[in-house]
C-alpha positions as CSV (number, residue, x, y, z in Angstrom):
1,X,106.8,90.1,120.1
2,X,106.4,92.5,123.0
3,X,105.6,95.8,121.8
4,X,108.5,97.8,123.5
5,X,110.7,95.0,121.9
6,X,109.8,95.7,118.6
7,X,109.9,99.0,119.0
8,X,113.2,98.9,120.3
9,X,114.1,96.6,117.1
10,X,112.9,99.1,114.5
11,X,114.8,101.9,116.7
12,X,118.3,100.2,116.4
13,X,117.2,98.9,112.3
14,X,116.9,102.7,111.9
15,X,120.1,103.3,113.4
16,X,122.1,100.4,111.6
17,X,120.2,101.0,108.1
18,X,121.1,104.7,108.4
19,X,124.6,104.7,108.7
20,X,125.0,102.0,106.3
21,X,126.1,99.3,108.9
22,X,124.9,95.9,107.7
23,X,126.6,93.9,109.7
24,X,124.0,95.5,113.1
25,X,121.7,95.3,110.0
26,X,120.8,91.8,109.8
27,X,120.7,91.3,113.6
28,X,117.4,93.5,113.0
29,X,116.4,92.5,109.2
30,X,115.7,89.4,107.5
31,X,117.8,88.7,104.7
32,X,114.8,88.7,102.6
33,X,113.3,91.4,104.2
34,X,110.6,93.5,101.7
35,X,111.1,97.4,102.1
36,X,108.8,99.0,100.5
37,X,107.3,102.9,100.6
38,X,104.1,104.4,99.0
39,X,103.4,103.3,95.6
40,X,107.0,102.8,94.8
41,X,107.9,99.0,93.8
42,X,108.7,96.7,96.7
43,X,112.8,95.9,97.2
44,X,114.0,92.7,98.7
45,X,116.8,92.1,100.9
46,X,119.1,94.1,103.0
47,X,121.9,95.3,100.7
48,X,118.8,96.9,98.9
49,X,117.2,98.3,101.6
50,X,120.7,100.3,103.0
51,X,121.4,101.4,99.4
52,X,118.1,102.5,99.4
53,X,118.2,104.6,102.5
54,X,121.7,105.9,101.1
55,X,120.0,107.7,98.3
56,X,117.6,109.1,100.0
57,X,120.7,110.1,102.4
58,X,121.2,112.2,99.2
59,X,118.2,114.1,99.5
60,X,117.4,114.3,103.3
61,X,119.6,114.1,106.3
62,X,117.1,112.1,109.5
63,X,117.0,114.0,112.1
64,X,114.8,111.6,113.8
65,X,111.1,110.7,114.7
66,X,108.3,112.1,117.3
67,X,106.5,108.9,118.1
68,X,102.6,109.5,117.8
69,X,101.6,106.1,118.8
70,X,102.0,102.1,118.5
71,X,100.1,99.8,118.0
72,X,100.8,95.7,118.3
73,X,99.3,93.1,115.9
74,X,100.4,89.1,116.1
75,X,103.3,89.7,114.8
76,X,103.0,93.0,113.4
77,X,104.0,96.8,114.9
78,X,102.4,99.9,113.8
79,X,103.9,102.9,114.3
80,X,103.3,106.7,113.5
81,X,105.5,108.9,113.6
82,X,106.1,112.9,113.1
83,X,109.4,112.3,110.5
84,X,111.7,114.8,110.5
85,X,114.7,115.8,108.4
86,X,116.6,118.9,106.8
87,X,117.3,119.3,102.8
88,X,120.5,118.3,101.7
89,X,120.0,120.8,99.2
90,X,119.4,124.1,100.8
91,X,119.5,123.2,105.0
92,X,115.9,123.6,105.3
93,X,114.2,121.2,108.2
94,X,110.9,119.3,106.9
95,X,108.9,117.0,109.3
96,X,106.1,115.2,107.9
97,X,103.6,112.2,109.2
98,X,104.2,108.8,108.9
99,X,103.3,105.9,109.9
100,X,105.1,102.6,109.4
101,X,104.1,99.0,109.1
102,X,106.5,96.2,110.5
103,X,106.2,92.5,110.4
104,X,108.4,90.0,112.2
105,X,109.7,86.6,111.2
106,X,112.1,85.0,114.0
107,X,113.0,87.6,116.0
108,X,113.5,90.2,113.2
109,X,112.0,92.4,110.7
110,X,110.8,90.9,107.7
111,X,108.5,93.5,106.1
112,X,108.7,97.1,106.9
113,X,106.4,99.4,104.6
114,X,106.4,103.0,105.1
115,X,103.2,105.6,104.2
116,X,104.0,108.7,104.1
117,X,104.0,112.1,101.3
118,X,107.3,112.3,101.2
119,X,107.3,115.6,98.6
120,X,108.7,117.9,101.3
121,X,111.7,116.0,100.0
122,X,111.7,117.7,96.8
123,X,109.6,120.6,97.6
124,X,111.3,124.3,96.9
C-alpha cells in the first residue's frame, strides 16, 4: 500500500473510530483488527476498539494530530505525530508525541499500536 493511501486510511479510521461510526469503521479496520497502546493489554475487534476510544472520549476531547513524519514498510505505516487534545476535566489543551504503528491485511487496518506517555491525560 501506497504510503499516501495508507495514510489517508488511518486519517478517515480516526475520523470513523472517533465519532463512534462503525459502519465507515470497518471499511478502514479488519474485523479482527488488534488495537493496542503502551503496555496496556492488546483488544481485538472493532466494537472493542470504538468502545475503547469512547472512554478515552471521557478523559480527552482530539483535537487532532501534527504529522512529524511517515514512514512505509511492506505492509506496514509508521507514523509520528505531535497528539493533541484538551481535558474533559478542566478545558486545559495537552499535546504530546506519538508515534503509531499500522499494519494492513486486504486493503484495511489490521493492527494499529500506539506509543505514546499518555499521562498528560490525567496530569493536574
Amino acid at each position: 500500500m501506497d504510503a499516501s493511501i495508507g495514510l489517508s486510511l488511518v486519517e478517515a479510521m480516526e475520523h470513523a473510530v472517533g465519532a463512534g461510526d462503525r459502519a465507515a469503521a470497518v471499511l478502514c479496520l479488519t474485523e479482527d483488527v488488534v488495537y493496542t497502546v503502551g503496555a496496556r493489554p492488546a483488544i481485538h475487534g472493532v466494537d472493542l476498539v470504538i468502545a475503547a476510544v469512547a472512554e478515552q472520549g471521557q478523559l480527552v476531547r482530539w483535537d487532532g494530530h501534527t504529522v512529524r513524519g511517515v514512514w512505509k514498510g511492506d505492509d506496514a505505516l509508521v507514523v509520528e505525530v505531535e497528539s493533541h487534545f484538551t481535558r474533559v476535566a478542566d478545558g486545559r489543551a495537552i499535546s504530546f508525541p506519538c508515534t503509531d504503528i499500522y499494519r494492513f491485511r486486504d486493503g484495511r487496518i489490521s493492527d494499529w499500536r500506539v506509543f505514546a506517555d499518555m499521562s498528560p491525560f490525567h496530569a493536574a
